[in-house]
SEDOMI-782799 format. One record per residue (C-alpha): x, y, z; residue in one letter. Coordinates in nm, 4 decimals. Example, Ala and Ser with C-alpha at 12.3 -4.5 7.8 and 13.67 -1.06 7.14 Angstrom:
% residues 2
+----------+----------+----------+---------+
:        x :        y :        z : residuo :
+----------+----------+----------+---------+
:   1.2300 :  -0.4500 :   0.7800 :       A :
:   1.3670 :  -0.1060 :   0.7140 :       S :
+----------+----------+----------+---------+
//
This chain:
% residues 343
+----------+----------+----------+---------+
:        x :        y :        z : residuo :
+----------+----------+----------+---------+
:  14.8734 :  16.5590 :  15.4408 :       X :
:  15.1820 :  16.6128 :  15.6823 :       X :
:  14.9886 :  16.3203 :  15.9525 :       X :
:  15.0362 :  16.0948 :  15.6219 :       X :
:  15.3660 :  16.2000 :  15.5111 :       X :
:  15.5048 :  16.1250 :  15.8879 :       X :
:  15.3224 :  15.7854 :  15.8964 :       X :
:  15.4893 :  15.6734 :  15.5191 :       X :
:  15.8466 :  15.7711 :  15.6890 :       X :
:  15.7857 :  15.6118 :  16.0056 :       X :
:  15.6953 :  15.3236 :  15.7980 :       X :
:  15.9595 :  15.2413 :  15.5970 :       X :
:  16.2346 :  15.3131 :  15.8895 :       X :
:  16.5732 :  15.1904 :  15.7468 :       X :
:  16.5826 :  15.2742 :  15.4577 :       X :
:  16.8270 :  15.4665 :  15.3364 :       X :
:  16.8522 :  15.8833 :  15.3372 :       X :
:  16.8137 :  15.9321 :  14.9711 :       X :
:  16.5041 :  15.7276 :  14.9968 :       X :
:  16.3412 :  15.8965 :  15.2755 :       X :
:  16.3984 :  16.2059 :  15.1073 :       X :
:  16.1713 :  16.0896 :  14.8232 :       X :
:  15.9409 :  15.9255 :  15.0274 :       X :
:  15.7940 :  16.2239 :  15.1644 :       X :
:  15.5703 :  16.2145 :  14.9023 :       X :
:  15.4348 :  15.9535 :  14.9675 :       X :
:  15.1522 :  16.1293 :  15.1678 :       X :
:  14.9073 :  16.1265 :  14.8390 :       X :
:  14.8904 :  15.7701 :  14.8642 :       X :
:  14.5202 :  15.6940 :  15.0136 :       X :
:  14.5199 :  15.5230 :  15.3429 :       X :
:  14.2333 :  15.3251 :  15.5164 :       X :
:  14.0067 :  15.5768 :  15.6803 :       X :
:  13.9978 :  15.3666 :  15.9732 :       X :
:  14.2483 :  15.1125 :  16.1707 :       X :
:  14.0084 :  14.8497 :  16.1704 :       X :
:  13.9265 :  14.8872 :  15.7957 :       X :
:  14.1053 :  14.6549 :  15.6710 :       X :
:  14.0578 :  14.2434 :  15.6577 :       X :
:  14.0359 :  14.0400 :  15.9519 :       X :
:  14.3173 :  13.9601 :  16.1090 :       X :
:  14.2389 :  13.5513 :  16.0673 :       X :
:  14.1989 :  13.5907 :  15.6906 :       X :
:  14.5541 :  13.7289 :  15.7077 :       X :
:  14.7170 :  13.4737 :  15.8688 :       X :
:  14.5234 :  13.1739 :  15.6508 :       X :
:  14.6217 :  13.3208 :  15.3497 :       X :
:  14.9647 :  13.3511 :  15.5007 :       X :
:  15.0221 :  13.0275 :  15.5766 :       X :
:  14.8913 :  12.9283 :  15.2615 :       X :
:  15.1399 :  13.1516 :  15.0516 :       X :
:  15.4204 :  13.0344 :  15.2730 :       X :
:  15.3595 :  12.6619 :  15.1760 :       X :
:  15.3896 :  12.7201 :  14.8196 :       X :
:  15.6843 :  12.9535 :  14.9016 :       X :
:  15.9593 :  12.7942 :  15.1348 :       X :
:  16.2533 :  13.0247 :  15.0639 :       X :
:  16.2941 :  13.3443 :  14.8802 :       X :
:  16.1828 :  13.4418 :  14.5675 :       X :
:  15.9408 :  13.4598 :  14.2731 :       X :
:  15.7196 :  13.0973 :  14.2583 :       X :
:  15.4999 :  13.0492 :  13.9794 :       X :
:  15.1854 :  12.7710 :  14.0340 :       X :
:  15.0244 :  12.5782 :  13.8479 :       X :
:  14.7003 :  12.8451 :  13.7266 :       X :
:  14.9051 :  13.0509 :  13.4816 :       X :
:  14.8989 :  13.3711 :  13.5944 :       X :
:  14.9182 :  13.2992 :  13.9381 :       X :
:  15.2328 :  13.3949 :  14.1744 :       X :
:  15.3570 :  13.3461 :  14.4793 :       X :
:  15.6183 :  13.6187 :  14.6741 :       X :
:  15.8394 :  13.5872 :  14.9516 :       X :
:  16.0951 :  13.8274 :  15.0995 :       X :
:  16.2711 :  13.7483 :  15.4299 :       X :
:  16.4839 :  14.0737 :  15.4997 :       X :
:  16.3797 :  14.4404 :  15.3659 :       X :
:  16.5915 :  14.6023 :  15.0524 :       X :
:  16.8602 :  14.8252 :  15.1560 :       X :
:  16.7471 :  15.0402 :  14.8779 :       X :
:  16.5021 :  15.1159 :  14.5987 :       X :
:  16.5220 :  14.8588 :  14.3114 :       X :
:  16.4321 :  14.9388 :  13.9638 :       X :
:  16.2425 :  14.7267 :  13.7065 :       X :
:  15.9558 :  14.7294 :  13.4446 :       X :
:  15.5935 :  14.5700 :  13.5948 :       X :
:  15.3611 :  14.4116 :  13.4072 :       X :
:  14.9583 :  14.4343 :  13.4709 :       X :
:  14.9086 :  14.2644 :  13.7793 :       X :
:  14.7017 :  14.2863 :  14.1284 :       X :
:  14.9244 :  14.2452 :  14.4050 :       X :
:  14.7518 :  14.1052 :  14.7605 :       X :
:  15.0081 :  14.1087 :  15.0527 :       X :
:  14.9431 :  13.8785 :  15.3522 :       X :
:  15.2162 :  13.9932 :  15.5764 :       X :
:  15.4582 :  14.2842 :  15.5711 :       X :
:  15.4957 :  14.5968 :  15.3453 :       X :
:  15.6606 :  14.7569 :  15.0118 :       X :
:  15.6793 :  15.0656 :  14.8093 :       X :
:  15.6926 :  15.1757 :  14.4796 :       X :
:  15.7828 :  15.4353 :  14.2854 :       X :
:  15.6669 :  15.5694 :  13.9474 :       X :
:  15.8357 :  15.8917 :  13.8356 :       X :
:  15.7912 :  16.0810 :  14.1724 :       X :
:  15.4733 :  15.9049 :  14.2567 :       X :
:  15.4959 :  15.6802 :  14.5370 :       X :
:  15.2987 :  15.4104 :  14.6208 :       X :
:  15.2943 :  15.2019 :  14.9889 :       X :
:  15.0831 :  14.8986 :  15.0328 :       X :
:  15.0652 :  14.6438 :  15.2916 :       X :
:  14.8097 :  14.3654 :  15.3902 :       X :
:  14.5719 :  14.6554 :  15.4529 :       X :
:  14.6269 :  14.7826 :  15.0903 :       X :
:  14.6494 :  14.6039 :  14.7417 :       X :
:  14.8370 :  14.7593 :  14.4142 :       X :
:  14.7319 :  14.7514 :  14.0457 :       X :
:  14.9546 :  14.8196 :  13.7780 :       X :
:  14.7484 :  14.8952 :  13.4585 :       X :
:  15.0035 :  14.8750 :  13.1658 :       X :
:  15.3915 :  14.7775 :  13.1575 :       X :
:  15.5625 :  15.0695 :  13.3711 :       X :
:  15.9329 :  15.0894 :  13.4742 :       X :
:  15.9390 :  15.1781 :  13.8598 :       X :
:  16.1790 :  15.1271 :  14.1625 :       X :
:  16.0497 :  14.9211 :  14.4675 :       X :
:  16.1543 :  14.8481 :  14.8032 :       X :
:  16.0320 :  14.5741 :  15.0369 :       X :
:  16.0165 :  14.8158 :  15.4036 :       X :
:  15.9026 :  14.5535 :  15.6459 :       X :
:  16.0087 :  14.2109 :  15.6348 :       X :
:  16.2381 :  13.9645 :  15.8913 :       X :
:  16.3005 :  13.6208 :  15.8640 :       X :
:  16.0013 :  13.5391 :  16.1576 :       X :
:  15.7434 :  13.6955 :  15.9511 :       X :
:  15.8794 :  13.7485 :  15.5789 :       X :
:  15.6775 :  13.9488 :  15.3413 :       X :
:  15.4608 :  13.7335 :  15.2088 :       X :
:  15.2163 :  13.8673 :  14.8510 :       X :
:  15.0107 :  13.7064 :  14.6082 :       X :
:  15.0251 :  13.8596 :  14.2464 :       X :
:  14.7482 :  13.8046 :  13.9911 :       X :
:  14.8363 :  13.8770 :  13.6216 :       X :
:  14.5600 :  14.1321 :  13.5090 :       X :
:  14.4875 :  14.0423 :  13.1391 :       X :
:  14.2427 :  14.3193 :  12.9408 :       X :
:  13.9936 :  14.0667 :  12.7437 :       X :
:  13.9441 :  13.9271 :  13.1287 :       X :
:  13.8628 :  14.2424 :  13.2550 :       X :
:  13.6465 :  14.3865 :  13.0056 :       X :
:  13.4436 :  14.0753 :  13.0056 :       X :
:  13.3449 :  14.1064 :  13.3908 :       X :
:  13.3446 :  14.4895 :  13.3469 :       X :
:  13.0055 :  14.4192 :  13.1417 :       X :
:  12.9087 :  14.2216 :  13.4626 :       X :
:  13.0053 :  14.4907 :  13.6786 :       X :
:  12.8795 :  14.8326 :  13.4971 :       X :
:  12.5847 :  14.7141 :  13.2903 :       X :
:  12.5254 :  15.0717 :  13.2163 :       X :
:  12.8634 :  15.2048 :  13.2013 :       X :
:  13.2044 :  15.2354 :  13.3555 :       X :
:  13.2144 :  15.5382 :  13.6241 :       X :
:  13.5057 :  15.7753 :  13.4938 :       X :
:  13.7961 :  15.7761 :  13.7307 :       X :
:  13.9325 :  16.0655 :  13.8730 :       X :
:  14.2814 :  15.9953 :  13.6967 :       X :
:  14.4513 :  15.7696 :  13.4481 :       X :
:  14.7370 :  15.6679 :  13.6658 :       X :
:  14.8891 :  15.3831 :  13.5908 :       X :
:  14.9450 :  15.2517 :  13.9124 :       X :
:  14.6236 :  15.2676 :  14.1760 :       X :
:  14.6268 :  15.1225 :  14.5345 :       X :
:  14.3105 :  15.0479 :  14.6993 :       X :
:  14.1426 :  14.9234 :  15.0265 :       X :
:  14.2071 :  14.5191 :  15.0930 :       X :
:  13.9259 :  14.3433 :  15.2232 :       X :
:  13.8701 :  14.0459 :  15.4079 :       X :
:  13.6298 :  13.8800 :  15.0715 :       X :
:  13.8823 :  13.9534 :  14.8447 :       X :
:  14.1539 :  13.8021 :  15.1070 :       X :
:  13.9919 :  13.5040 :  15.1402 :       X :
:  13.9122 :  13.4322 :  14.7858 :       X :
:  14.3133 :  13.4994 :  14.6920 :       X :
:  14.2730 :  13.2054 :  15.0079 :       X :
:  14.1190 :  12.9747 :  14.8216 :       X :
:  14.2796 :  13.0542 :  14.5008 :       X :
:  14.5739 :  12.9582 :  14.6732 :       X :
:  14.4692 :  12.6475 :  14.8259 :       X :
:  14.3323 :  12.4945 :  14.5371 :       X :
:  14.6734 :  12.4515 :  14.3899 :       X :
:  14.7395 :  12.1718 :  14.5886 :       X :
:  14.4403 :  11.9851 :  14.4136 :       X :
:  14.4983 :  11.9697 :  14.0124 :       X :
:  14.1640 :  11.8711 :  13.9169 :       X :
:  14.0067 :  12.1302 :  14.1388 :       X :
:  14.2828 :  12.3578 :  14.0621 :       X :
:  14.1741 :  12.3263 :  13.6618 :       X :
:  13.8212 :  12.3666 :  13.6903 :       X :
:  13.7578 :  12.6224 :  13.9196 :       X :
:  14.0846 :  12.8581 :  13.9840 :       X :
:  13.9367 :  13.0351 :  13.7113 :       X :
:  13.6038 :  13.0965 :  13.8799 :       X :
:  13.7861 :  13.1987 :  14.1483 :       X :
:  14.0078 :  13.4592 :  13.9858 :       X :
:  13.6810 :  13.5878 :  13.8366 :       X :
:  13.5641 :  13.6307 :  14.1708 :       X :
:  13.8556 :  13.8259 :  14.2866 :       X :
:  13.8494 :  14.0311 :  13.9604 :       X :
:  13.4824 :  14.1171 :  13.9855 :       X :
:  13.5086 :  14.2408 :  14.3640 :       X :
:  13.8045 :  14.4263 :  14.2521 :       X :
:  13.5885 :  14.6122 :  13.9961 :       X :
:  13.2920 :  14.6954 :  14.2761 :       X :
:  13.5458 :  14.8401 :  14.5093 :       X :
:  13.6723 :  15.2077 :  14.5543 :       X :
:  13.9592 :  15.1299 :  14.2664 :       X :
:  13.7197 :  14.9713 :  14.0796 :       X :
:  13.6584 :  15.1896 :  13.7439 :       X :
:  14.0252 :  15.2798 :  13.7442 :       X :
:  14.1086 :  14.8798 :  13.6726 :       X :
:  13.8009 :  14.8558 :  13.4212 :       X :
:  14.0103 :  15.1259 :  13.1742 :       X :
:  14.2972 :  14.8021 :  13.1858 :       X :
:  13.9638 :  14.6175 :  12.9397 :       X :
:  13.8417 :  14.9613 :  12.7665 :       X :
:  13.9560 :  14.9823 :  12.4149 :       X :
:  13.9026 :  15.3401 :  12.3817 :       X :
:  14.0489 :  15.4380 :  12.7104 :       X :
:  14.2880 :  15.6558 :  12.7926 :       X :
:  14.5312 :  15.3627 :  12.9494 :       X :
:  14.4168 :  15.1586 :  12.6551 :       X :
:  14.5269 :  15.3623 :  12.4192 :       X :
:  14.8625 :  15.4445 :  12.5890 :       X :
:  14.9142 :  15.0646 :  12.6274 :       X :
:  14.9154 :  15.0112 :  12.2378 :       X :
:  15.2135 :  15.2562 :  12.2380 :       X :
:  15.3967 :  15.1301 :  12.5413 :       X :
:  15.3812 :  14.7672 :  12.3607 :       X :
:  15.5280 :  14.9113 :  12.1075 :       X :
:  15.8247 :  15.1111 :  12.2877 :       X :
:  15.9020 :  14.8063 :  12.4592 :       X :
:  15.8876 :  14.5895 :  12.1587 :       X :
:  16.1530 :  14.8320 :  11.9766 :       X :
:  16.2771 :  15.0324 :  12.2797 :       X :
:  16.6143 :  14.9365 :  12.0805 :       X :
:  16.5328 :  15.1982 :  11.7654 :       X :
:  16.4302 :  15.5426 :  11.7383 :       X :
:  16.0849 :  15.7154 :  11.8128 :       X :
:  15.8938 :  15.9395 :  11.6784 :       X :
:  15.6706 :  16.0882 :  11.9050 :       X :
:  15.3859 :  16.1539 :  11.6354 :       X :
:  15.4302 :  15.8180 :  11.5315 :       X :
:  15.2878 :  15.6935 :  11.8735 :       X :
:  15.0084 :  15.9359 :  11.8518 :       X :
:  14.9243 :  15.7721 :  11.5454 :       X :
:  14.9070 :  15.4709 :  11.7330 :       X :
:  14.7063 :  15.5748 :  11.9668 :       X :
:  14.4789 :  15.7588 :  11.7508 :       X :
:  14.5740 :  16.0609 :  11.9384 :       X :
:  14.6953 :  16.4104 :  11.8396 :       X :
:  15.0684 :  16.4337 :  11.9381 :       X :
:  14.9725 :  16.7253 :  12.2137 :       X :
:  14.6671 :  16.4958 :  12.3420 :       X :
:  14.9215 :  16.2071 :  12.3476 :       X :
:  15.1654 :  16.3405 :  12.5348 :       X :
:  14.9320 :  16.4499 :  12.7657 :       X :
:  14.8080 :  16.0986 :  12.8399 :       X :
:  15.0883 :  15.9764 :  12.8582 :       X :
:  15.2317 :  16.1291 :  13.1251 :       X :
:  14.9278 :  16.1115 :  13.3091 :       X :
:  14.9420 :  15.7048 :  13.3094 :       X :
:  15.3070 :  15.7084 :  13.3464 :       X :
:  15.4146 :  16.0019 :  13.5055 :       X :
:  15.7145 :  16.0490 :  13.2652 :       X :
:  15.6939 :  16.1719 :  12.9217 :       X :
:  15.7522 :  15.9167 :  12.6104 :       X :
:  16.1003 :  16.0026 :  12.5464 :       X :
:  16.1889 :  15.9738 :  12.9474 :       X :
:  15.9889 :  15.6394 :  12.9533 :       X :
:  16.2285 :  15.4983 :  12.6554 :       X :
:  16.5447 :  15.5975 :  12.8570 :       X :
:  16.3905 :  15.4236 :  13.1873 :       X :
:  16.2950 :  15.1084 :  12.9739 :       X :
:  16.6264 :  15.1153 :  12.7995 :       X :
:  16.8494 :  15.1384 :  13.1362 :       X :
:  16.6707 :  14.9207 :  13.3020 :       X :
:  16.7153 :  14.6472 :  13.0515 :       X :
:  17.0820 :  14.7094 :  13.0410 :       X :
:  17.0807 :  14.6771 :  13.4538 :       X :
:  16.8784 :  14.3215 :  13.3631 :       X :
:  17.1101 :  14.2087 :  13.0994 :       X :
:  17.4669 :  14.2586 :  13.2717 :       X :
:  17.2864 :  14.1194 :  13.5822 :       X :
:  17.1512 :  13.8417 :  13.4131 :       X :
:  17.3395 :  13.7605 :  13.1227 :       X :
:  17.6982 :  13.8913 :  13.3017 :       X :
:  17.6857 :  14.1752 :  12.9503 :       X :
:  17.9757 :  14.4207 :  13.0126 :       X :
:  17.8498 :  14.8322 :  13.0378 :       X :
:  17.9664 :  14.8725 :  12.6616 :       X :
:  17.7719 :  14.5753 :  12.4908 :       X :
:  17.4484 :  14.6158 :  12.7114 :       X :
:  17.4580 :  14.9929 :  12.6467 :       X :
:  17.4604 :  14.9333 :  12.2448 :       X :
:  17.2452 :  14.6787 :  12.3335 :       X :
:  16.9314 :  14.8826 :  12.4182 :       X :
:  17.0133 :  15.1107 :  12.1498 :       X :
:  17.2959 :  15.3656 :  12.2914 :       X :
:  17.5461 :  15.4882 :  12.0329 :       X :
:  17.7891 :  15.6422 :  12.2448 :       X :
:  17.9119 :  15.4391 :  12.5633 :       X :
:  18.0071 :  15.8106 :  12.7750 :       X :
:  17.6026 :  15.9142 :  12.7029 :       X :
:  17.5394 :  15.5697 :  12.8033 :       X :
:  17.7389 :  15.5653 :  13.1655 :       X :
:  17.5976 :  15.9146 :  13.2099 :       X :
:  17.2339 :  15.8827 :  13.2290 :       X :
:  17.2830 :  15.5065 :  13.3673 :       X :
:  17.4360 :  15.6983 :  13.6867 :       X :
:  17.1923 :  15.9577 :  13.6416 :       X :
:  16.9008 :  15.7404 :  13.7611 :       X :
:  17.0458 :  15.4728 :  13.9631 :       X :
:  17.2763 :  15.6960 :  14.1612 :       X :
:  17.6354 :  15.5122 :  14.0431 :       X :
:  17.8363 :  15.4144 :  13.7654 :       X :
:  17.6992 :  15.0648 :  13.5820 :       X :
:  18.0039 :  14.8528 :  13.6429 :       X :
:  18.0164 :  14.9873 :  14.0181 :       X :
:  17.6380 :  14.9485 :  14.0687 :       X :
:  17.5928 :  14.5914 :  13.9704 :       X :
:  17.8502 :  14.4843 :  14.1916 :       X :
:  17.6779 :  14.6032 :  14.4607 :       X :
:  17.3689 :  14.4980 :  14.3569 :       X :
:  17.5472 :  14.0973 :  14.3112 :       X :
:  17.7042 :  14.1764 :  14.6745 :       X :
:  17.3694 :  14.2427 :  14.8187 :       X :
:  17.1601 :  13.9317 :  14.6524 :       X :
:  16.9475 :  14.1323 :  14.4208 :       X :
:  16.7969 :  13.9947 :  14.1067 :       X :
:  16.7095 :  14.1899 :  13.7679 :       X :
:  16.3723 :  14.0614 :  13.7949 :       X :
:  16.3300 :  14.1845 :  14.2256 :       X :
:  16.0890 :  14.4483 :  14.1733 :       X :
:  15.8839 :  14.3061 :  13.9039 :       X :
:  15.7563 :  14.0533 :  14.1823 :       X :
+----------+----------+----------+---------+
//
């Protein structure tokens, strides 16, 4: 655990001291159990190239299979930035990132992918990048009907129960599932082909997805009854009315859950409880909207639902570490979007 815990700091070198400090636990995070686990070194570099193409500067490019994105990042982030995910599978072809959920955190690289399994609000920082060899990921929206389909494929006789309900998993890459996102890629550069068989091709990725390591974790994402499932009906509607007031038992209802067995899953997907989920979601959509939509700290704090604008300020410095008027205009100083970590 301490070997791991060195290797995640020596990792993410730059960053800054508050971030180290939290990135000590990064040691649960699984790591290859061998250097020369991971895919080959050739795949990487094709599927680089590819992603480059489709991604000449920095940012978030969407092509033409919906669902389908391309990332590029040319520097690291000074810092951790925090938005909400949606369900996705991120591949990266060159350089690394972390994320953190609650105190979880999560490091993945072109040896390791990340799945998100349900809308979560985490902070993420790109560690290794340069302009030479930017960070470079493909990420594949993860829609439930999708996977529960190909988890019939996959489990004819059941889904395995995972260990945990996390909402966030990282797993082994490998050098099949590297070169499929390869051809996924390429095919965008051919409509026709792109049309008819992208989606053969994301079925592919999805079903060696659910025969790896991770692979029963992502098959709760199609599982009505699952745990994730079940806290995904309330999280859609949090974030639908993150706005109004909650009831707790409410949610439960929801869920089809007692309130105590509800608030039990729900921290285990997303390592916060409902009520500290609601504050994340609410202040991080006031960070998007006076980032985005140039709101003053007053109207986006009534905005997302706060009554009184000192409550407000308080808890917004509470979890991004300064005031909100003095924090986005570093954030606007430094080139940061509302939207950076989501990609």
């Amino acid at each position: 655990m301490k070997e791991q815990a060195r290797a995640t700091s020596r990792s993410s070198a730059g960053v800054s001291r508050s971030s180290r400090a939290i990135l000590r636990l990064a040691g649960r995070t699984p790591r290859p159990t061998a250097p020369d686990a991971g895919p080959h070194a050739e795949s990487l570099r094709r599927l680089a190239r590819l992603l480059a193409a489709h991604a000449p500067y920095d940012g978030a490019f969407t092509l033409r299979v919906p669902g389908v994105h391309v990332v590029r990042r040319s520097r690291p982030y000074p810092e951790m930035v925090r938005a909400t995910v949606t369900p996705a599978l991120c591949i990266v072809a060159q350089g690394a990132k972390i994320v953190m959920l609650g105190r979880e955190v999560y490091s993945y690289d072109a040896s390791r992918m990340i799945a998100y399994a349900i809308d979560l609000p985490v902070a993420g920082q790109i560690v290794r990048a340069s302009a030479t060899e930017p960070f470079l990921a493909l990420k594949l929206d993860l829609e439930p009907y999708r996977i529960a389909a190909l988890a019939l494929k996959v489990y004819p006789h059941g889904v395995p129960n995972p260990q945990d309900n996390r909402g966030v998993v990282v797993g082994q890459a490998t050098t099949a599932i590297v070169d499929a996102a390869a051809r996924l890629v390429e095919l965008m550069a051919q409509p026709a082909d792109a049309e008819l068989l992208a989606p053969l091709v994301i079925d592919e990725i999805l079903i060696r997805l659910l025969r790896s390591a991770i692979g029963p974790r992502v098959a709760q994402i199609g599982q009505k009854e699952s745990g994730v499932q079940r806290v995904a009906k309330a999280v859609s509607w949090v974030r639908a009315n993150f706005a109004q007031p909650m009831a707790v038992e409410a949610l439960a209802a929801l869920a089809h859950m007692s309130p105590s067995s509800f608030h039990q899953h729900f921290k285990a997907v997303t390592s916060m409880s409902p009520l500290q989920y609601q504050k994340v979601l609410r202040l991080h959509e006031a960070r998007r909207l006076m980032l985005a939509r140039m709101m003053d700290a007053g109207s986006a704090g009534r905005e997302v639902g706060y009554l009184s604008a000192s409550q407000f300020s308080r808890e917004y410095t509470r979890l991004f570490g300064s005031a909100p008027t003095r924090d986005v205009a570093r954030l606007r100083q430094n080139g940061v979007a509302g939207d950076e970590v989501a990609r």
